[in-house]
C-alpha positions as CSV (number, residue, x, y, z in Angstrom):
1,X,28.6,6.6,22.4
2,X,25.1,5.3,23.7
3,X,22.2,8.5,24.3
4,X,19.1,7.7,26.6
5,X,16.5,10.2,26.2
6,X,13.9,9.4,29.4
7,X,10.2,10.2,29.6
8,X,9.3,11.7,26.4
9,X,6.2,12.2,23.9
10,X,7.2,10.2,21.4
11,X,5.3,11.1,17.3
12,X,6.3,8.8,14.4
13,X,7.5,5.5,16.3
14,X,3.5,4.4,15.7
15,X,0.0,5.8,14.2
16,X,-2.0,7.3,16.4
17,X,-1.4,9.0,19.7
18,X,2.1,9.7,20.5
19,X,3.8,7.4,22.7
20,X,5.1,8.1,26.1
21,X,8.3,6.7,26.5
22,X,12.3,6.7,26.2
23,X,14.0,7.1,23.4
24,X,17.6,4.8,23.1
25,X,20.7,6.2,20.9
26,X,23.4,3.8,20.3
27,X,26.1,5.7,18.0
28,X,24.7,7.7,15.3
29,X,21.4,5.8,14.9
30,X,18.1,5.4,17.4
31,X,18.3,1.6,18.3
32,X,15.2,1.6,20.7
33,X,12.1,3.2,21.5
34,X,10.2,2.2,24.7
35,X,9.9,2.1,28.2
36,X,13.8,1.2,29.7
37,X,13.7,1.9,33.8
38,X,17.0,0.2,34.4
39,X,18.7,0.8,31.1
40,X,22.2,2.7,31.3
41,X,23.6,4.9,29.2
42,X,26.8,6.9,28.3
43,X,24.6,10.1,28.9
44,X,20.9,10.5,30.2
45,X,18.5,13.3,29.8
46,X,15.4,13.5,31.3
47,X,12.7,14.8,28.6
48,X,10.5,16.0,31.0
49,X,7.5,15.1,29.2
50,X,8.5,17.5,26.0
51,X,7.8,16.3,23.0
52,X,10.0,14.3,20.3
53,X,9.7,13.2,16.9
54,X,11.7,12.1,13.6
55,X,13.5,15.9,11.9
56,X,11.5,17.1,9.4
57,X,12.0,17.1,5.6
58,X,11.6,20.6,3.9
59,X,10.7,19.5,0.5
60,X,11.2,22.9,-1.0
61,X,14.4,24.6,0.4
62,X,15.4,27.7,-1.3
63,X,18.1,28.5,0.8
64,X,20.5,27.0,-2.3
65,X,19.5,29.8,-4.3
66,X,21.4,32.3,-1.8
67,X,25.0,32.6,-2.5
68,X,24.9,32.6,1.9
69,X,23.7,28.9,1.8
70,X,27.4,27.3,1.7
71,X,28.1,29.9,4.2
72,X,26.0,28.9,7.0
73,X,27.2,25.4,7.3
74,X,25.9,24.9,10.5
75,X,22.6,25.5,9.3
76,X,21.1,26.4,12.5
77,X,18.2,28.4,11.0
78,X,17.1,25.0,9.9
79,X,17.9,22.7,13.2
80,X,16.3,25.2,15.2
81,X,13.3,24.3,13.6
82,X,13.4,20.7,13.7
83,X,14.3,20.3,9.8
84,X,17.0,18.0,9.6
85,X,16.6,17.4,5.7
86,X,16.7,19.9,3.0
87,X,16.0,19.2,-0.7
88,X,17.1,21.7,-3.2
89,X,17.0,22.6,-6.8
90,X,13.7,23.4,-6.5
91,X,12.0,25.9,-9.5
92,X,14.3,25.1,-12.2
93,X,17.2,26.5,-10.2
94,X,20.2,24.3,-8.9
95,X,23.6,24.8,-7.8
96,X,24.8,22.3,-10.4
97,X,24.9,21.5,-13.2
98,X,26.6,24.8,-14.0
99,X,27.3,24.4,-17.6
100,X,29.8,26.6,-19.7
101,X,30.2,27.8,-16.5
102,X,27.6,30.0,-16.4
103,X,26.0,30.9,-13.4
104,X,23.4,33.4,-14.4
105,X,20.4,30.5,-13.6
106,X,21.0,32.5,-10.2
107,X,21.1,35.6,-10.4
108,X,17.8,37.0,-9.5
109,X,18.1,35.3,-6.1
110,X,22.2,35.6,-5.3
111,X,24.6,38.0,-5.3
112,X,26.8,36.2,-7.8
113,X,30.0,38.2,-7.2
114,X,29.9,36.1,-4.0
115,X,29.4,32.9,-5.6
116,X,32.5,30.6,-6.1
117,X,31.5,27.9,-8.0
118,X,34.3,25.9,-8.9
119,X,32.4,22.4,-9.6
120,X,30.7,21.9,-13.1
121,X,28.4,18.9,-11.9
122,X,26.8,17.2,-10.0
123,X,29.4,14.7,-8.7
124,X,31.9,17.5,-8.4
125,X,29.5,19.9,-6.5
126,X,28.2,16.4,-4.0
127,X,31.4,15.7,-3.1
128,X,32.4,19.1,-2.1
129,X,29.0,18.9,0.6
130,X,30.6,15.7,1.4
131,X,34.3,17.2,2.0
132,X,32.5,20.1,3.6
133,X,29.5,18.9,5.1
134,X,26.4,20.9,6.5
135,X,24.9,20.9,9.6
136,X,22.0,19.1,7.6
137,X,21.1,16.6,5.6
138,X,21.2,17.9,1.8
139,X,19.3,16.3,-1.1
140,X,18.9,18.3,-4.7
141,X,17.1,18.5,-7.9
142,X,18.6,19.5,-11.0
143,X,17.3,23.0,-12.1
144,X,15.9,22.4,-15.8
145,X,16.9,26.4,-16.0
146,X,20.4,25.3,-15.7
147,X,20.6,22.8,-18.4
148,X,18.3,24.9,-21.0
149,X,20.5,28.3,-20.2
150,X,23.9,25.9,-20.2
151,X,22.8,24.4,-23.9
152,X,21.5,27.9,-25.2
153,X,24.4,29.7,-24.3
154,X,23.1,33.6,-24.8
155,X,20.7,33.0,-27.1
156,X,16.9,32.7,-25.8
157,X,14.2,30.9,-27.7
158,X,13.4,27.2,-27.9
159,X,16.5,24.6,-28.9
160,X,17.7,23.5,-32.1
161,X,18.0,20.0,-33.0
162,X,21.3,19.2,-31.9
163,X,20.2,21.2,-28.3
164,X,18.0,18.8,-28.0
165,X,19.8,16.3,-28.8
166,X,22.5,16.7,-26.4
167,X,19.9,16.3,-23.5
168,X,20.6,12.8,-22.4
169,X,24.3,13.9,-21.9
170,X,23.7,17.2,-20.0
171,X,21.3,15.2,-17.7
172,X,24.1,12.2,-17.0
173,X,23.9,13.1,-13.3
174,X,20.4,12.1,-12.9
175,X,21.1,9.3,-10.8
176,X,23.1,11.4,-8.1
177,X,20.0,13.3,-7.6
178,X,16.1,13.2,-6.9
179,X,15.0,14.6,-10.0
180,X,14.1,17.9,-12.4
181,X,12.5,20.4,-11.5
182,X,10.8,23.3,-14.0
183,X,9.5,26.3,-13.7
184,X,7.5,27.2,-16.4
185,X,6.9,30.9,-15.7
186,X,10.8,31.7,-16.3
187,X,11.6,33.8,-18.9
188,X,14.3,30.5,-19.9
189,X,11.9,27.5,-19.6
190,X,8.5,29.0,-21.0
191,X,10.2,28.6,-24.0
192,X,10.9,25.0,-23.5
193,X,8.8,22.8,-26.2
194,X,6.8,20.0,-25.4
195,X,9.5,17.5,-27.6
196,X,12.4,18.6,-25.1
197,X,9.9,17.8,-22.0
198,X,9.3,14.8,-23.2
199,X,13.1,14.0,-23.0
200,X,13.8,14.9,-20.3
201,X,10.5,12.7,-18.3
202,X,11.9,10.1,-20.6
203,X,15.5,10.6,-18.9
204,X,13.8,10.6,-15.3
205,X,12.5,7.1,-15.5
206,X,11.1,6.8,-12.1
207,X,12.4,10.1,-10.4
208,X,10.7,13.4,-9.5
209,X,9.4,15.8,-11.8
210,X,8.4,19.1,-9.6
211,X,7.3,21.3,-11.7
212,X,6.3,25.7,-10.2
213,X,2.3,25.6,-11.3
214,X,2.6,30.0,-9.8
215,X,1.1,31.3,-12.7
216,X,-1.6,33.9,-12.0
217,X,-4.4,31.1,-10.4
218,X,-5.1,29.4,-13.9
219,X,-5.3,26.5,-11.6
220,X,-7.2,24.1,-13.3
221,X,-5.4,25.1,-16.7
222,X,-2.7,24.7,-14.7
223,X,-3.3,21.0,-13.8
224,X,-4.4,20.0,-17.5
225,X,-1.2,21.1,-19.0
226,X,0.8,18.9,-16.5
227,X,-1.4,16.0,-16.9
228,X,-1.2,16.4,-20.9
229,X,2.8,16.9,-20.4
230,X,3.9,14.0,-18.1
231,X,1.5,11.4,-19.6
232,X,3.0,8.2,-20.6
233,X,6.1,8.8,-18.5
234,X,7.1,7.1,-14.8
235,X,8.2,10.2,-13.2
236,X,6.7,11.0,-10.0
237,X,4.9,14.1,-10.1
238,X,5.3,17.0,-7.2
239,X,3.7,20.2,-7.8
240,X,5.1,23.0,-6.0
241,X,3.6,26.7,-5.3
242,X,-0.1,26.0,-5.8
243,X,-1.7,27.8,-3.6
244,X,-4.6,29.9,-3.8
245,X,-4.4,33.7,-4.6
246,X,-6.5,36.8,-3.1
247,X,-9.9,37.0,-5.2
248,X,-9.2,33.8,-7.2
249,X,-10.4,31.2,-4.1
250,X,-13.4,29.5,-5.8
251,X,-10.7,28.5,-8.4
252,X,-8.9,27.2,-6.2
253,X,-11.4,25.5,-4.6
254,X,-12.7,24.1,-8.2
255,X,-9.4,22.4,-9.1
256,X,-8.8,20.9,-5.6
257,X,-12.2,19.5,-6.3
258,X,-11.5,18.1,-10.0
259,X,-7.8,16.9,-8.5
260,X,-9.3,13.3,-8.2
261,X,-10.6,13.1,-11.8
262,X,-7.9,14.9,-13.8
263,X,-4.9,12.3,-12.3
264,X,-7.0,9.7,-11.4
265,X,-4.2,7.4,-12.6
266,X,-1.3,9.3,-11.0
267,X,0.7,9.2,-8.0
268,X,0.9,12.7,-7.6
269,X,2.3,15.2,-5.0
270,X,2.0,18.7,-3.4
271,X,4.6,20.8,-1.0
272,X,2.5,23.3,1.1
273,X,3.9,26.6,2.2
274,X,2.6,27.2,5.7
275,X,3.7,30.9,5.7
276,X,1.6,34.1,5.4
277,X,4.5,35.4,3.0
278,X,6.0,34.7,0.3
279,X,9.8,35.9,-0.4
280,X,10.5,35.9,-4.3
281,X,13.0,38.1,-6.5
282,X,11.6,41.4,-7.2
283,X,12.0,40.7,-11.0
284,X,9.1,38.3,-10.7
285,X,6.9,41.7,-10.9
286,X,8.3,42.5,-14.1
287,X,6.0,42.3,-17.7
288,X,7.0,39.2,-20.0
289,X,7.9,41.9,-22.9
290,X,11.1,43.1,-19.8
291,X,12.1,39.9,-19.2
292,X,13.3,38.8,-22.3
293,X,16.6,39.2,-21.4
294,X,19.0,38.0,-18.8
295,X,18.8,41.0,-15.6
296,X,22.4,42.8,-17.0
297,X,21.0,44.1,-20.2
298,X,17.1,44.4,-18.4
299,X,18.7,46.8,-15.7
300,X,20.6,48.2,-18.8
301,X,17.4,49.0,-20.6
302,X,16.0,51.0,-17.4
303,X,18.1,53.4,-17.9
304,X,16.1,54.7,-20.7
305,X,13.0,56.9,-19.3
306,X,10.6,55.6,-21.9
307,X,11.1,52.1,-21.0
308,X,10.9,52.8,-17.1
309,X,7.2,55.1,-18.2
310,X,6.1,51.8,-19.9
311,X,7.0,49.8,-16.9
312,X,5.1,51.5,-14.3
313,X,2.1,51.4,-17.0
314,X,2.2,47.4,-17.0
315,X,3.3,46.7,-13.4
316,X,0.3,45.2,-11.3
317,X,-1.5,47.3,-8.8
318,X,0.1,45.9,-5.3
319,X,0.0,46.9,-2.1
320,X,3.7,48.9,-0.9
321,X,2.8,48.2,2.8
322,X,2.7,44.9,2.4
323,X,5.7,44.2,0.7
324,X,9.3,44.1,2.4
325,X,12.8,44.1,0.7
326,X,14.3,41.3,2.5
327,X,17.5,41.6,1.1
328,X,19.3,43.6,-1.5
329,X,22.7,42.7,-3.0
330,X,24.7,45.9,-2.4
331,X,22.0,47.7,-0.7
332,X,22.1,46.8,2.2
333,X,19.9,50.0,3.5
334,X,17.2,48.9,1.4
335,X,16.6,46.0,3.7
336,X,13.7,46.0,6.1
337,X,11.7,48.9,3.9
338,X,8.4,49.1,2.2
């Protein structure tokens, strides 16, 4: 099969200004990029002077965290945006490993019930995307919430020795993947101690190490800690969700201009969110002292009026006509309100 895409704004085939020219497909791959007059072709389109360029990467898909994501294997919400490569497992969540069969690393963001996870790891759940492929390209990171909750079982709390231990094996599949990621402002992971961190940059060798810095606009706290955390170790460092907050911009612009000198001997990365919005579980807004526990027994504990008067005491002052449900598991009337 041979493609000839005529008379098109070409971006990414050199720096600079974008090159007018025809673009020349032979089987699955782009095998020219010029000016071709007389060339033939199985199939010619005139561009029309539109523009083309290489698909784009979204480094930070969440759509795995949606039992819906194996669903939509066409992926067209993605395609019809020019994203032709997704990476997921992005803030310590992943579809695999799912240790002890546990899926509960998920559960603020799917509606589990839908979920049918029958691969463990990594290699079982990549070559069920390869039998059933998506409409994309699909990369992932392995969700450090997933291997903490898989070695803790039901208990919360930092590991024990022989938890920690067992780290190397639980993160066996490294090499399938890009990397970790770890969100330190989950109930799971903040309790993760700097011994088991160490591990697991140790494990990573050269790979990625995205780590959430969302917590609050403590950005240049934020940047410390990482710097103090990944030093000595060869991961590559991507930093995901800092952005700055309402009434905390001089902050902001403070640790964007101290960036230089705090990893001044790091290569180190950033994903942008280029979205007014944000779209996060709702039990984000709860208080540290609620989530404790895993959402069963938190929902369980609302039930009691005292805890629910406590609640509304320690929930943040937010604005209701800014905030959307965008989707409720078993609610669906929910959707769309304030």
């Amino acid at each position: 099969m041979t493609l000839l895409v005529k008379n098109v704004k070409i971006f990414g085939a050199r720096k600079g200004a974008p090159l007018m020219g025809d673009i020349f497909v032979s089987g699955e791959r782009v095998s020219a990029i010029g000016n071709f007059p007389p060339k033939k072709a199985g199939e010619i389109i005139d561009g029309l002077g539109m523009t083309a360029c290489p698909g784009f990467i979204d480094v930070h898909s969440e759509s795995d965290h949606y039992g819906s994501f194996l669903e939509a294997k066409e992926q067209l919400n993605f395609l019809r945006q020019g994203i032709t490569t997704a990476i997921g497992g992005q803030d310590g969540l992943s579809l695999a490993p799912v240790l002890a069969a546990r899926k509960e690393p998920l559960e603020g963001w799917s509606d589990l019930h839908r979920t049918n996870a029958n691969w463990r790891t990594i290699t079982e759940f990549l070559a069920l995307m390869r039998r059933h492929p998506l409409g994309t390209n699909f990369g992932t990171l392995i969700g450090y919430g997933n291997i903490r909750r898989g070695l803790l079982g039901k208990r919360t709390g930092p590991l024990k020795k022989e938890e920690i231990e067992a780290l190397p094996k639980a993160l066996a599949d490294l090499s399938e993947t890009f990397g970790v990621s770890f969100n330190p402002n989950s109930v799971s992971e903040s309790r993760a101690s700097e011994r088991e961190l160490k591990i697991v940059l140790r494990e990573l060798k050269s790979k990625i190490f995205s780590i959430n810095a969302e917590n609050g606009g403590e950005f240049l706290t934020d940047l410390r800690k990482i710097k103090k955390l990944v030093a000595g170790s060869r991961a590559r460092i991507l930093i995901t969700d800092f952005y700055p907050l309402i009434g905390r911009e001089q902050e902001y612009e403070e640790a964007l201009a101290g960036f230089s000198d705090i990893f001044e001997d790091r290569e180190v990365y950033f994903d942008i969110v280029p979205f007014g919005s944000r779209q996060i579980p709702i039990a984000y807004f709860l208080p540290a002292w609620l989530k404790k526990k895993d959402l069963v027994r938190t929902t369980k504990e609302l039930d009691d009026s005292t805890v629910r008067a406590r609640l509304k005491k320690s929930l943040p002052e937010l604005d209701g006509d800014k905030i959307f449900v965008a989707k409720a598991f078993g609610h669906a009337a929910m959707t769309g309100r304030s």
